[in-house]
C-alpha positions in Angstrom: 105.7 -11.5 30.4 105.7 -9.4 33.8 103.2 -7.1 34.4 105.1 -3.7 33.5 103.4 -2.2 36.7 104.1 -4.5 39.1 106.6 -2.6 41.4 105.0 0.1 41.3 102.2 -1.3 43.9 101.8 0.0 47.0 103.5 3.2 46.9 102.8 5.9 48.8 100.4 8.2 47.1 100.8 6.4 44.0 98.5 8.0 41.4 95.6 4.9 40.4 97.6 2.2 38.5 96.0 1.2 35.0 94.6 -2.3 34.8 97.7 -5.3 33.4 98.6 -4.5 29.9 97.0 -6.3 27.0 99.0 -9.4 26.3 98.9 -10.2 22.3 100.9 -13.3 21.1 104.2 -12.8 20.3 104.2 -12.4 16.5 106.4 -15.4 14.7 108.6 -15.4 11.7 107.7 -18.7 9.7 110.6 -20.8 9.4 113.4 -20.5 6.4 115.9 -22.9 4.8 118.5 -21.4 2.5 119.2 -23.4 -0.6 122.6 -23.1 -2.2 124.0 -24.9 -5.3 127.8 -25.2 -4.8 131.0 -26.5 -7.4 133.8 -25.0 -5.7 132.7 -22.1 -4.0 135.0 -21.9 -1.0 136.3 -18.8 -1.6 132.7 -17.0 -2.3 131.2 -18.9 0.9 133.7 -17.0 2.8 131.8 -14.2 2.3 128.3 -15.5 2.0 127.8 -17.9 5.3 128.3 -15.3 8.0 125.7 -13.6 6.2 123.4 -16.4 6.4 123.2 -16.4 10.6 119.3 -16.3 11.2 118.3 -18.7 8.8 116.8 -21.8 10.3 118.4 -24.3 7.8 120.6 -24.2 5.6 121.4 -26.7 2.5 124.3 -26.9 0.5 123.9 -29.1 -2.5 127.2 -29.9 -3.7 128.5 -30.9 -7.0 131.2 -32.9 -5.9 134.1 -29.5 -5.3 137.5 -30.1 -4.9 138.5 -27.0 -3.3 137.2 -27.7 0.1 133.6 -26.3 0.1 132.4 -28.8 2.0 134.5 -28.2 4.9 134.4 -25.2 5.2 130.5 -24.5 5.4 130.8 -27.9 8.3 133.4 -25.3 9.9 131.1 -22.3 10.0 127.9 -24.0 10.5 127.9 -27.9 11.4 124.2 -27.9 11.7 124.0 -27.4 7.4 122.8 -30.3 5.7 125.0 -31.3 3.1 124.0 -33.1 -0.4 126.8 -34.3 -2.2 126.0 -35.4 -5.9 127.2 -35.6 -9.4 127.5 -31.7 -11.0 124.8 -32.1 -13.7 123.7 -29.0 -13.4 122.2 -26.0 -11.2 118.5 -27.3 -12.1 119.5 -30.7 -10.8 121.1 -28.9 -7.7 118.1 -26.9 -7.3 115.1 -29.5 -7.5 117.5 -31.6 -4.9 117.7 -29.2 -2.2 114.2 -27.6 -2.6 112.7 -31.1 -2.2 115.1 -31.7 0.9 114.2 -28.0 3.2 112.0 -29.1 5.7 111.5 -25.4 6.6 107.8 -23.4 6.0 109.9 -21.2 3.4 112.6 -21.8 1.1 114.9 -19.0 -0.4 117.1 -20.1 -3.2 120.5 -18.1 -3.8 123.7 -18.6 -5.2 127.1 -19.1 -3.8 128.8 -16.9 -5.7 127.9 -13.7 -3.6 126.1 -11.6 -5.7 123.0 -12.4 -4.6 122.9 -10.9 -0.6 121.2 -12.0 2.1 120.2 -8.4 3.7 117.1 -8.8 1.2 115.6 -11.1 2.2 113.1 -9.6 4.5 112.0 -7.8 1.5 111.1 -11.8 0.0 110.0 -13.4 3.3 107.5 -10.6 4.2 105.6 -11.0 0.7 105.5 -14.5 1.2 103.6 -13.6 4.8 101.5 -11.4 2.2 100.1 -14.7 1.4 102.4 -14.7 -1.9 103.4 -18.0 -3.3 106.0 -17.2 -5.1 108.5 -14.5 -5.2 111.1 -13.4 -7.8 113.8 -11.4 -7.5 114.1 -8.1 -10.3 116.9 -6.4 -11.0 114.8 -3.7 -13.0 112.7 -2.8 -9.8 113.1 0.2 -8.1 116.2 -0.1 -5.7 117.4 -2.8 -8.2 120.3 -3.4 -10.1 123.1 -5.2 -11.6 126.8 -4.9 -11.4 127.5 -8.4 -13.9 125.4 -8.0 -16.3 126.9 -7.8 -19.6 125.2 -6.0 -22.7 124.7 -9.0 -24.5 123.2 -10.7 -21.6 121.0 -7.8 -20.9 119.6 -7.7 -24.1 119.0 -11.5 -24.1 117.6 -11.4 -21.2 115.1 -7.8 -21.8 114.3 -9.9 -25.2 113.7 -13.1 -23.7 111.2 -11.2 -20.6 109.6 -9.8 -23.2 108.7 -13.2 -25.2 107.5 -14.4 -21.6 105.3 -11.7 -21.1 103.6 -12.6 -24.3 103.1 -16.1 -23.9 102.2 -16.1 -20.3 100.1 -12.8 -20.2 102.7 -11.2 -17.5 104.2 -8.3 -16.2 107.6 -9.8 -15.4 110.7 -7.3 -15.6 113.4 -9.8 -15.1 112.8 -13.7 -15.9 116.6 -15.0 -16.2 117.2 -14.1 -12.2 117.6 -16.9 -10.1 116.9 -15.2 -6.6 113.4 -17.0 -5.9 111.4 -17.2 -2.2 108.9 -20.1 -2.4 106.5 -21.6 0.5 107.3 -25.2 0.7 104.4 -26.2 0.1 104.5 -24.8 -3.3 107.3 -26.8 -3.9 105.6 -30.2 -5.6 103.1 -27.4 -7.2 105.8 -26.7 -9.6 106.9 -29.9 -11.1 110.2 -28.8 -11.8 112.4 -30.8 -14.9 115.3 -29.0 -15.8 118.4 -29.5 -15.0 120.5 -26.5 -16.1 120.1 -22.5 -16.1 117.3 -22.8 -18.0 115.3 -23.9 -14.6 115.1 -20.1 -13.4 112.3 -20.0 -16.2 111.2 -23.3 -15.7 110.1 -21.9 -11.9 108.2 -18.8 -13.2 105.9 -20.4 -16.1 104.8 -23.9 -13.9 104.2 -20.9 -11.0 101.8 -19.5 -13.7 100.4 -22.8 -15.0 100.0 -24.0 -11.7 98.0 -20.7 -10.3 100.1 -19.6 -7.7 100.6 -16.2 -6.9 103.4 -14.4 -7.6 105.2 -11.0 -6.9 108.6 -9.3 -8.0 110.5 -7.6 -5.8 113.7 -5.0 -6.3 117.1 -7.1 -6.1 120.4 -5.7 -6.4 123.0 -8.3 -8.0 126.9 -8.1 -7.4 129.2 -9.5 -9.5 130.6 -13.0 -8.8 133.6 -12.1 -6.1 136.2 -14.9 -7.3 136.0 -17.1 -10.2 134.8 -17.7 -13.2 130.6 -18.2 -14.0 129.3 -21.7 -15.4 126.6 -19.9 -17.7 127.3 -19.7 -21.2 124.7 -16.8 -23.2 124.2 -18.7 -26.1 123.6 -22.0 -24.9 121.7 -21.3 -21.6 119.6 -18.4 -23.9 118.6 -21.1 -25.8 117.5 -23.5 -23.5 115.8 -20.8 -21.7 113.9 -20.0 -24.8 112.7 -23.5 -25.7 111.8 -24.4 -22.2 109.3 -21.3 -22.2 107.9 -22.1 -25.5 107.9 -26.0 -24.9 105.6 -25.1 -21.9 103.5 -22.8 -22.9 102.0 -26.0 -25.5 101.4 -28.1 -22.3 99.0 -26.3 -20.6 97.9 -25.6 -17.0 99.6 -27.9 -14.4 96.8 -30.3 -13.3 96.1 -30.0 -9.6 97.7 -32.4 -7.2 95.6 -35.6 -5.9 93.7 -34.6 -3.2 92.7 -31.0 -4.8 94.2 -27.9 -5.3 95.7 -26.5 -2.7 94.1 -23.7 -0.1 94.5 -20.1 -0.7 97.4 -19.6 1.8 96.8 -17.3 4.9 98.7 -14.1 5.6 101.1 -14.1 8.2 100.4 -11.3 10.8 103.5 -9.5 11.7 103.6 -6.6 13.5 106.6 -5.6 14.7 109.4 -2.9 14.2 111.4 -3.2 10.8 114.4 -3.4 12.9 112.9 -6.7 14.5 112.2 -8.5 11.3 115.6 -9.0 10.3 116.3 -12.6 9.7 119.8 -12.3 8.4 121.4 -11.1 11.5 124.1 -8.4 9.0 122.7 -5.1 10.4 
């Protein structure tokens, strides 16, 4: 950078000029790869991918849609990496994509646009915290949801609670698939599931496998066209036995090689205007 006093030199009865500023390095987002399960979501992706402008990568896992999803993400960003694959679920989505990001950080979202990308500084800058693994709460303060039903809300407060329990948490909100992970953590987690249920899946291995985990407030919209894949009953149940079913097996043994390092903060000292990564405001 240019000394900020450089043309002022030489002037006549110039007052004493202070010596060059102090040059600190220019602080540095890590990088961030947006992963999106889609089965014909063109008309919700209209919405979502010019919200998704500063992310570094973005990938679409795509369960085969008809309705031209596909080419229309290639349309609005040809850089996204596209996974087509047979629609056996969101888990199965999910583990495909998270094990393709090659970013530092991974945020996991669905297509469906109730889940917006204006938050996620809020995830990214616990995850500089030196976080591990952040969850999204629609209970927290700023929170909310616009689709939940009362059914699914009690499921879902019963269900936390049951967590809590077993796991010796504090969670408010365990059936929310808005997740921020550092790569690395990725492998940490083990991940099986191949349906809804893998939301849960994510939060227990993240406690069996120590990382360190924070909530933060989310605000969920409800889905802007079509109709949802998740079924209360079914998914509730295989929510429910994948927590219990875990719980039996114990902590996650560390990978070869040793557990992994406590991970560093990130220092970031900038404006909150200049931390925006989504590129909306």
């Amino acid at each position: 950078m240019r000394d900020s006093f450089a043309h002022a030199e030489g002037a006549p009865g110039a007052a004493p000029l202070p010596h060059r500023l102090t040059q600190h390095p220019a602080p540095r987002w890590p990088t961030v790869t947006a992963v999106i399960p889609t089965l014909n979501e063109a008309d919700n992706l209209r919405w979502l991918m010019p919200r998704l402008t500063a992310v570094d990568e973005i990938v679409i896992v795509d369960g085969q849609s008809t309705d031209g999803t596909v080419e229309y993400v290639l349309s609005v960003r040809p850089d996204a990496r596209i996974i087509i694959e047979p629609p056996t679920g969101k888990g199965s989505a999910m583990r495909t994509g998270m094990a393709a990001a090659t970013s530092e950080m991974i945020i996991m979202l669905d297509a469906d646009g109730s889940m917006d990308p204006v938050e996620f500084d809020a995830f990214l800058a616990l995850l500089c915290r030196g976080y591990d693994f952040v969850k999204g709460t629609r209970y927290g303060c700023g929170g909310g949801s616009d689709d939940l039903t009362g059914l699914r809300r009690l499921g879902n407060s019963a269900l936390t609670a049951l967590a809590n329990r077993l796991y010796r948490q504090r969670w408010s909100d365990l059936c929310y698939g808005y997740v921020a992970m550092r790569r690395n953590a990725v492998e940490r987690l083990r991940l099986e599931s191949t349906g809804f249920e893998i939301e849960t899946e994510m939060c227990v291995n993240a406690v069996r496998a120590g990382l360190r985990i924070a909530e933060v407030a989310s605000h969920e919209t409800e889905r802007r066209y079509g109709d949802s894949n998740l079924n209360t009953w079914r998914d509730g149940w295989r929510v429910l036995r994948t927590m219990v079913r875990l719980r039996f097996r114990g902590a996650l043994a560390p990978l070869p090689g040793g557990a992994a390092p406590p991970p560093a903060p990130i220092a970031l000292e900038l404006p909150a205007a200049a931390l925006s990564r989504t590129g909306t405001e």
